[in-house]
N, C-alpha and C positions, 0 to 999 in steps of 0.2 A: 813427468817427475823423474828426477835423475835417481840412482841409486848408489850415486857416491858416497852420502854417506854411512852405508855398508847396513844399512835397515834391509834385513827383511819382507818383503812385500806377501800380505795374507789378505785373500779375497774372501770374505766369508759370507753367506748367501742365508736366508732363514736367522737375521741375527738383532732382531726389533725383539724379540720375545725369549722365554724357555732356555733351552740351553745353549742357542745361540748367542743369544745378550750376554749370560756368564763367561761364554767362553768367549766374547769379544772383550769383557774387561779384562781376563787373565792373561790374553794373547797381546793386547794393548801395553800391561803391566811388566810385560817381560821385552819391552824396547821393538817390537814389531810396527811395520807403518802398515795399519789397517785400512781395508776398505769395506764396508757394511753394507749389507746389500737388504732390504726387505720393501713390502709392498706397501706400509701403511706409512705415510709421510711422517706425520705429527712422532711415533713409537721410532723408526729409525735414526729420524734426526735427534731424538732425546738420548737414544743409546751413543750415537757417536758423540757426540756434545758430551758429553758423563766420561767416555773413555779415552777420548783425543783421537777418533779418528773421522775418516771421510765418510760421510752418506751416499750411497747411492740407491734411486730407487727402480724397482723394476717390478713388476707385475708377470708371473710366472703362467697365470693363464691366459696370456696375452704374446706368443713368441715375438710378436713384433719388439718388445716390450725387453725380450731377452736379445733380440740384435743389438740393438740401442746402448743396452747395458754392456754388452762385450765392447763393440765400437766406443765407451765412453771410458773402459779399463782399460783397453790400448792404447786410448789417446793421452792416458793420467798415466801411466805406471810402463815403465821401459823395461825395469825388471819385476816378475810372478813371480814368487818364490812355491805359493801355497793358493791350490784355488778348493777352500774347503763347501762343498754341495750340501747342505744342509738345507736348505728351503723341500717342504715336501705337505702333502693336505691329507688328511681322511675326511667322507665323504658321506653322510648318513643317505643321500640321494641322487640318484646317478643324474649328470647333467652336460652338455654340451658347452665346451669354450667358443670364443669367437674365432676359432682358428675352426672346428669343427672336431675337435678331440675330446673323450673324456677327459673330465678335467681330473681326475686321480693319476692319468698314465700320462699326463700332458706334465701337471705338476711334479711328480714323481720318478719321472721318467726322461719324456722327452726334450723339456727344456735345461735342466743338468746337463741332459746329453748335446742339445745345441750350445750351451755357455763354452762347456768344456773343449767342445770342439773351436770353439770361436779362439778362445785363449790359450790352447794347446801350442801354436808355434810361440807363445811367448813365454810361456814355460820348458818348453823343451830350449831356446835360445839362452834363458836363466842358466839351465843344467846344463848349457856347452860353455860357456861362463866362467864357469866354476862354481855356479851354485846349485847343489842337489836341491831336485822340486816334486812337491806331491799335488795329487790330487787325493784330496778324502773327502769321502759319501756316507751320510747318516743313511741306513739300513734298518733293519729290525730284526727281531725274531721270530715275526711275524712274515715272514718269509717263507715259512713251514707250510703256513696253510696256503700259499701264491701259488699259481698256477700258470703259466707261459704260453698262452695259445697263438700262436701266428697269425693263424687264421678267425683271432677274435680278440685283437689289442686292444678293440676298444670296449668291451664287455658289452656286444649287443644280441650275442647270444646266450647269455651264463645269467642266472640269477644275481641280484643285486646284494643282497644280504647284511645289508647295513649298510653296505660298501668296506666291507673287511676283506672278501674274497679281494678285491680289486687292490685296496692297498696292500695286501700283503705279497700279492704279484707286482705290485710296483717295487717293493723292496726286494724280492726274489731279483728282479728287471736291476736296480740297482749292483746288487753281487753280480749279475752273470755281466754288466759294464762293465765294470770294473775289472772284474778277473780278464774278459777282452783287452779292458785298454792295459792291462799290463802287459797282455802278450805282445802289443802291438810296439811297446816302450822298450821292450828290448834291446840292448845297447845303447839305452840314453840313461840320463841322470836322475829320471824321473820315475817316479815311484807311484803308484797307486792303491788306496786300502778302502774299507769299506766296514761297518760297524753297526752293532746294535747299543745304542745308549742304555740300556734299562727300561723300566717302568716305572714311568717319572708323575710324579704329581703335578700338572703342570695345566692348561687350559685345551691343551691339545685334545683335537676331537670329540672337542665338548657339542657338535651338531649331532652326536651317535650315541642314542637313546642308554646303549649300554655303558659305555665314557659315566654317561651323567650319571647312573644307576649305581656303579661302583664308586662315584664321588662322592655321593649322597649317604648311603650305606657305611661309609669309613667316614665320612665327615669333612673328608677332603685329605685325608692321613694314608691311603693308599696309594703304593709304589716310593722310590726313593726321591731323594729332594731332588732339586735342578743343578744343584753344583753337583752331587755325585752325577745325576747322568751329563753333565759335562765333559767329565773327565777323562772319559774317552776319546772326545775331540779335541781338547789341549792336547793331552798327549802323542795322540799322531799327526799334530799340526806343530807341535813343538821343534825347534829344531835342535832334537835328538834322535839317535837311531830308532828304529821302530823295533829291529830286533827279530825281525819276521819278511819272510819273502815278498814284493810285490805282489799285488793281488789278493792279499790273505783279506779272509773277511773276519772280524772281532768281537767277538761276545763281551761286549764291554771292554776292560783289559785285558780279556783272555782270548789270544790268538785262536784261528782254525774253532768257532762257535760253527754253533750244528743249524743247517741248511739242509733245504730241499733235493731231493736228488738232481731236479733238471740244474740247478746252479752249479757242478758238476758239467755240466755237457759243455763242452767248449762247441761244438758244431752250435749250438744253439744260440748261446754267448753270438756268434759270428755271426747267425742270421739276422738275430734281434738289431745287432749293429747295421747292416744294412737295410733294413727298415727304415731304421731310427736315421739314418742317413736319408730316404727317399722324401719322408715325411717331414725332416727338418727344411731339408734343399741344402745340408751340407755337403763337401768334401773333405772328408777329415784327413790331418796330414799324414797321418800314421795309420 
């Protein structure tokens, strides 16, 4: 698809549901040419078909699933402007993808990390262009309690714990990317940020005993709606300044939110990145 006519191209990932559907209408609504990415056919195709933009499907526990969808936005879209990573799972019970990964560091982690790399030169080509390009990553605050072990990414030695310990090392896993891939974007036009939505009332991690317990309890009235926690993702998918350095990670709209010490460690950020490289069979160009 050409990009003559001066549209914007936004890849958004996780956008059949939650606050990726909202922010698919909003981003739709502001002249954007969208492309939607989620795993449930029937939920995808009804969100694009509502907002005017394209479906695409992919199944994040599946990398195969994540080639497919890179090779299918290369072959649709000449220009990236925005590849927003939104797609991500909590876990009440640890379990094996068909790739042979936990599926919380698989979802959360590793297949972001192969998309990104898959559509990286076509974003960094946008921003020689003359179009500035981002990547943005839903995160959490949940981050706090994540833990980064090298030597146990796939949590087969660590207690399970609902599977919290493990998501919130996948959003930790998220910031320490991100803050890498800016370092690596250095002298390009491309930007990368990373965010905690809120605590959104939403269907999210309704398999985790305690999700369901605090739904129940408030009645389904606890945490803020799904357009506020949107609103963090418009806004740094919007195209206006972000106002903040590369890299910064977001407490919602409030720059530089509080993280873990290791999300700090840049040697580590670098390691995790080479992992994530051996385990995808990428070369990332940057």
């Amino acid at each position: 698809m050409s990009a003559a006519d001066g549209k914007r191209t936004i890849v958004l990932t996780g956008a059949s549901s939650g606050i990726g559907a909202v922010a698919a209408a909003q981003l739709a609504a502001q002249g954007n040419e969208l492309a939607v990415v989620g795993r449930n056919a029937e939920r995808t195709e009804a969100v694009a078909e509502r907002v005017g933009a394209t479906p695409f499907l992919a199944d994040f526990e599946r990398l195969d699933d994540v080639r497919a969808l890179g090779a299918a936005l290369l072959d649709r879209y000449d220009r990236i402007d925005v590849l927003a990573n939104n797609a991500g799972g909590l876990y009440s019970k640890r379990e094996v993808t068909v790739d042979g990964h936990e599926r919380t560091f698989q979802t959360n982690h590793l297949a972001p990390f192969l998309l990104t790399s898959i559509l990286l030169p076509r974003l960094v080509a946008t921003a020689e262009a003359g179009h500035p390009a981002r990547v943005v990553s839903t995160a959490s605050l949940a981050n706090l309690f994540g833990n980064v072990r090298l030597d146990d990414l796939e949590f087969e030695k660590r207690p399970w714990l609902g599977g919290w310990h493990a998501y919130g090392t996948g959003k930790l896993e998220t910031i320490l990317f991100i803050r890498e891939l800016s370092e690596r974007l250095t002298g390009t036009d491309v930007e990368a940020f990373s965010f905690h939505p809120g605590t959104i009332a939403t269907n999210f991690g309704m398999s985790s005993p305690l999700i369901r317990f605090g739904a129940a309890v408030t009645r389904g009235t606890y945490g803020i709606t799904v357009e506020a926690g949107a609103a963090p993702l418009v806004r740094l998918t919007a195209d206006t300044p972000v106002g903040a350095p590369s890299g910064t990670y977001f407490d919602r709209l409030t720059a530089n939110g509080k993280v873990r010490q290791q999300a700090r460690n840049a040697q580590l950020g670098r390691d995790l990145w080479t992992v994530s490289e051996q385990l995808t069979g990428v070369d990332a160009v940057v």
